[in-house]
N, C-alpha and C positions, 0 to 999 in steps of 0.2 A: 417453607420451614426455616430457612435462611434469615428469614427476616425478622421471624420469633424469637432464634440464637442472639440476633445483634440485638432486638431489645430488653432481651435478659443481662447481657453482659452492660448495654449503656445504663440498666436501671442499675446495675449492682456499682459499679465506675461511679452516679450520679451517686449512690446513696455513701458509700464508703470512702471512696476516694480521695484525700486530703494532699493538696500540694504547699507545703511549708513555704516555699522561696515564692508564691502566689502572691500572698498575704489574703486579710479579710478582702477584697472589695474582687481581687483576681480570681479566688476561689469561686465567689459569687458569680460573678461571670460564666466563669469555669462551668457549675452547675446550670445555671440560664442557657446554656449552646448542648449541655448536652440531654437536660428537657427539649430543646427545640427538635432534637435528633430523635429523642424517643416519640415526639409530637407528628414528626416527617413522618417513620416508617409508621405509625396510625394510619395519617391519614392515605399513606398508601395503599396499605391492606383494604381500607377502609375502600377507596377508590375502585379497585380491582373486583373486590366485592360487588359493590352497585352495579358495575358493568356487568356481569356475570347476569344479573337479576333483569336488566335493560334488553341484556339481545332473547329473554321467552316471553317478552312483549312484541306485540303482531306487528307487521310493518305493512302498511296498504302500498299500494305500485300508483296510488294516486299522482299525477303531474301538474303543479301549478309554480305560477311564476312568483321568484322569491325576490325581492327588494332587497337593496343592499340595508343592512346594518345603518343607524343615525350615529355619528360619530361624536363620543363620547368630548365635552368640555373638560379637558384636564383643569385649568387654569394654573393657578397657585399653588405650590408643593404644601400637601397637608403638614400640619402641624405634626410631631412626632410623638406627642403624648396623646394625642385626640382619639379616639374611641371610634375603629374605622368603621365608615360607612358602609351599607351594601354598594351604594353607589358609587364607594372610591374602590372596594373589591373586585366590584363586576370590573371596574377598569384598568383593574392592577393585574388583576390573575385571569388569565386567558383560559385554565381550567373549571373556573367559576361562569365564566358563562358560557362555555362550550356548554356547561351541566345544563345550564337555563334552554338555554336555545335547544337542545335534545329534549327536555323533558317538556319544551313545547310542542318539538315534533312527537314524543308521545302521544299527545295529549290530544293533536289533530289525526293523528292515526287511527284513534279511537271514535273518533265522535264523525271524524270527515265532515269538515265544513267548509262552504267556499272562499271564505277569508278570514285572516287570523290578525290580532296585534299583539304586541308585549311591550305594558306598561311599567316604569320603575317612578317611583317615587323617593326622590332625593335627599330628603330628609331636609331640605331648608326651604319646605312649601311650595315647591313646585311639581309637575310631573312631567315626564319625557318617553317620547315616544321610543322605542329601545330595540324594535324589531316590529316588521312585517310582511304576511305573506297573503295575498290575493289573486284575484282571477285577474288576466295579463289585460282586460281592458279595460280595468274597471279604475279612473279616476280619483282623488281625494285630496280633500285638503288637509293636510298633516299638522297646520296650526288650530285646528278646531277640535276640542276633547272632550269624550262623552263627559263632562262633568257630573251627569244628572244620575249616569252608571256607576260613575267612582262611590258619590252618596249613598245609593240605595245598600253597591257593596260595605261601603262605612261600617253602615248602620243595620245591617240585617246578617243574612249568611255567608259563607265564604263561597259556596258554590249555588248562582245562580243559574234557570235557566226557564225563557218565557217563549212559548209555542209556538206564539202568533203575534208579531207588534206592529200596532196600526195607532198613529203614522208611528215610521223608525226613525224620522227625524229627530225627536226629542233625545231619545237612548244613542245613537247613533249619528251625530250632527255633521260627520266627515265627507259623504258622500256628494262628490259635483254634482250629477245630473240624474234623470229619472231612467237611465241607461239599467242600473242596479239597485234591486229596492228588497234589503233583509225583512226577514220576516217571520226566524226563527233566531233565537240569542242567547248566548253559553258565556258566560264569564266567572272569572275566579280569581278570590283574592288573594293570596300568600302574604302571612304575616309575618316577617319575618326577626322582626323588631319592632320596639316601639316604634321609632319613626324609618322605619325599612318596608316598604310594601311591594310588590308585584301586584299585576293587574293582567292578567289573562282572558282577554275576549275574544270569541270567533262566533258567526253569525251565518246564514243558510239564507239563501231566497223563497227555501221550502218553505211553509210551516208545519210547524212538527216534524221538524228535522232533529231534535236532541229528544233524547230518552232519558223520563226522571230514572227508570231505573237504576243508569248509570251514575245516580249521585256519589253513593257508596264506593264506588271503584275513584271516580273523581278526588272525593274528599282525600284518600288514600294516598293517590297518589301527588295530593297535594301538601299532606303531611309530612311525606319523604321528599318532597323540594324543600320545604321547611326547616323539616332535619337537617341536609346536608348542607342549606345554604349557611345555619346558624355555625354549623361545624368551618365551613370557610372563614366566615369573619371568626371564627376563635384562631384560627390557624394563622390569619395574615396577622391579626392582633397580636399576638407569640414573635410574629418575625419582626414587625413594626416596632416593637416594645424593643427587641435584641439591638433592632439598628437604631433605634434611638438613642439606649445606653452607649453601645461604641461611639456616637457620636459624639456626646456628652464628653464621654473622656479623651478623644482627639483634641476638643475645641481646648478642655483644661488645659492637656499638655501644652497645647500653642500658647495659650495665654501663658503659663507658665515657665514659657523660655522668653519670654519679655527683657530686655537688658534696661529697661526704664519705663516710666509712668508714662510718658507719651506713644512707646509702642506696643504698651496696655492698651489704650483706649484706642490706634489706630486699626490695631485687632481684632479689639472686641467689635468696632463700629464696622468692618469688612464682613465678620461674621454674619451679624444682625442685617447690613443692608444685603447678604445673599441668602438671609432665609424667611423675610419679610418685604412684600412691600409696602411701599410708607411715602408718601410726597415728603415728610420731613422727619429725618431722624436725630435726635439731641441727647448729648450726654455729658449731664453737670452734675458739680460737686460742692458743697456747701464750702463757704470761705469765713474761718475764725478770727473773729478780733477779739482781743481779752477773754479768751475764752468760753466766749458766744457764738453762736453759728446763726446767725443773722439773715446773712446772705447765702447765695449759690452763685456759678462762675461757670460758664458754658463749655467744657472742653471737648467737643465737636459737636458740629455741627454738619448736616447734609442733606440737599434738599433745595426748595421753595425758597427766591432769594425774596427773606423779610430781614428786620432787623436784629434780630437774635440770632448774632452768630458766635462763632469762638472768641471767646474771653468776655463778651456780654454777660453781665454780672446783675442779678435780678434778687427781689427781695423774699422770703421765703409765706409772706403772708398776705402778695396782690392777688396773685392767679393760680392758674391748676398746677403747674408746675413747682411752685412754691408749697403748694399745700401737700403736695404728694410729699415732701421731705419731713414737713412740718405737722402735718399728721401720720407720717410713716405708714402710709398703704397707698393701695394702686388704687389706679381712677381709669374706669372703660367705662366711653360717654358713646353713645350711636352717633350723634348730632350736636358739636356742642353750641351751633342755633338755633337749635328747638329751645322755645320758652321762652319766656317775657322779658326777659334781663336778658343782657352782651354779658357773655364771659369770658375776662380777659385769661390770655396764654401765661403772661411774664409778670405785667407790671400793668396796673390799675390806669395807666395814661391812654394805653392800647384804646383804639378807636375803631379796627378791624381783625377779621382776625385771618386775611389773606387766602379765603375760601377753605381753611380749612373747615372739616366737618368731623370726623371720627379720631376721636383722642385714645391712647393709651398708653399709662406710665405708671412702671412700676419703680419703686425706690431699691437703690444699693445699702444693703444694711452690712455692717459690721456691729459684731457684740449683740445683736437684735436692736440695734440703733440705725438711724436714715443718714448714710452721709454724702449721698447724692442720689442720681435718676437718671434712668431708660426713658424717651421718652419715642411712642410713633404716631405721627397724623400723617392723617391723610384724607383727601379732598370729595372723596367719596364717603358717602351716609354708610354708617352701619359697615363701616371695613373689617373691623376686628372684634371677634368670639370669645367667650371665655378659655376655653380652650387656646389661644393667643396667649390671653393675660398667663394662664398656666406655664405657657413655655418659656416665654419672657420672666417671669419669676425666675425660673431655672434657669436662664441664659443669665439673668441678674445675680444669684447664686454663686455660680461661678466666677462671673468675673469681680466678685467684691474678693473672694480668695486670694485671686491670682495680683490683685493692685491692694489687697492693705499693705503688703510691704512697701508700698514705694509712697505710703500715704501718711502727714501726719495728722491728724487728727483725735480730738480728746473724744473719746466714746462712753465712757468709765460713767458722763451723769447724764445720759439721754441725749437724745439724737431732735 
């Protein structure tokens, strides 16, 4: 009852409540924290609830040996506008797959079969093997994937299951030696996104170890993993979104107690090299003679020692660089050596382009005109997502606020 009191009073607080000395953008905020609160105590309830519904499912006293956990690639800190994954979920929130890994052990409680797996599909074309549990002598090679399973599930129903399979190499290609040879086969897809999947397979020696008639109970309770998971990624997406905005406005502030133009850019370039990696990071501004913006003029540089460095001064119509100013939009290349022609970085002389591979550079606009660029490579194919380009805009954003004061430049006829 407590917790229905508090989200009556945060909705009434959220909906009425106006702080004057806030302003527009604090208010804003203001209401974003206390949606996140009324978001919390949901999925609290919400949570409590499920459990409730979980312990008048059966539990079998069955014993078999459980395999540790394959231990999640964090890598690279996700972007903070990017549209979280399941698979950055399950790694972020510890309640999100405690839910999986239970409602696996549902799901084997039910059906009792001799070994289980749990597939997640990453969302950038891969799949990873995410849990399993089998009989304690049985063997496997864990780089080897039913692929031929994955398809059938694709492309047909979400809950499979085949009586008898002869050979189970084909559907099952993990298996060392002829120690264990499945013979009965239960698998289930969960969709849980476009590119969000689960893969639940468990398999029997028996045949005719799985009952069609439990499709019905299956399907069920594969629509309430679905439910809840999609309910997580709203949930982390609500707090992702929160920390991104505080972020946003620390970074202004920083940038905005700048005492000069050089501890503008020493800032912004600290910021960027700790929220991207990049083998080379650049950031230049167009330089006016008579009132032309001709040129651009390097003011840092970091990275890959080539020859564009700080105060290299390149022309705005050789290379990518130039033409991001000069056509005023961002350029995200995967390869920028894929295809028949060398395309130069700075200047048309260029004769390599020092292994880089993956470009991305967005321009510093003031007035909606270009008067310099962000730019990131780096040495690896396909480094940067759009998603990337999106935050780098906004990183861009910002920092053209926080340095038109320290900047002269005519903007008034086009950039």
């Amino acid at each position: 009852m407590r917790k229905y009191i508090l989200l009556y009073v945060l909705a009434i607080v959220g909906i009425f409540v106006q702080f004057g000395f806030l302003g527009v953008a604090g208010n804003i905020i203001f209401k974003l924290l206390i949606f996140s609160g009324v978001s919390y105590f949901l999925y609290d309830i919400w949570k409590a609830t499920g459990n409730r519904e979980r312990e008048t499912l059966p539990e079998s006293p069955r014993e078999t040996d459980v395999r540790p956990d394959s231990q999640a690639d964090t890598g690279r800190s996700r972007t903070i506008f990017e549209k979280l994954s399941l698979h950055t979920v399950l790694e972020q929130d510890n309640d999100a797959l405690r839910f999986v890994l239970n409602e696996f052990s549902v799901i084997w409680n039910l059906i009792l079969p001799n070994n289980g797996y749990l597939y997640l599909y990453n969302g950038r074309g891969s799949i990873k093997l995410l849990h399993k549990k089998q009989l304690s002598y049985i063997a496997t090679h864990d780089d080897r994937q039913p692929e031929m399973l994955f398809n059938l599930l694709d492309q047909g129903k979400d809950v499979l299951i085949e009586k008898d399979i002869q050979p189970a190499a084909n559907l099952l290609p993990f298996y060392k030696d002829d120690e264990y040879k499945p013979r009965s086969l239960l698998a289930i897809k969960s969709t849980v996104a476009e590119q969000d999947y689960l893969y639940f397979i468990f398999d029997s020696k028996t045949p005719n170890a799985f009952n069609s008639e439990d499709i019905p109970l299956l399907e069920t309770i594969n629509g309430n993993i679905i439910t809840a998971l999609r309910k997580f990624l709203q949930i982390n997406g609500i707090a992702a979104a929160l920390a991104g905005e505080k972020s946003l406005l620390d970074i202004a502030n920083t940038l905005n107690g700048a005492q000069d133009f050089e501890e503008c850019v020493e800032t912004m370039s600290t910021v960027l090299v700790n929220r991207f990696e990049a083998s080379k990071l650049t950031i230049a501004f167009i330089e006016e003679r008579g009132g032309n913006a001709a040129t651009a003029v390097i003011k840092k540089a970091v990275g890959i020692d080539d020859p564009f460095k700080k105060g290299y001064e390149f022309s705005l119509e050789d290379g990518l660089n130039g033409w991001v100013i000069s056509k005023n939009k961002p350029y995200l290349i995967d390869n920028i050596d894929k295809g028949e022609y060398f395309i130069p970085r700075f200047t048309k002389e260029e004769k390599t382009n020092y292994d880089i591979k993956s470009f991305l550079s967005v321009p510093i606009q003031l007035n909606g005109n270009a008067v310099g660029l962000i730019t990131l490579e780096d040495i690896t194919i396909n480094k940067y997502s759009e998603a990337d380009k999106n935050q780098l805009q906004d990183f861009s954003r910002i920092f053209s606020y926080a340095v038109k004061r320290f900047l002269k430049i005519n903007t008034k006829n086009g950039g």
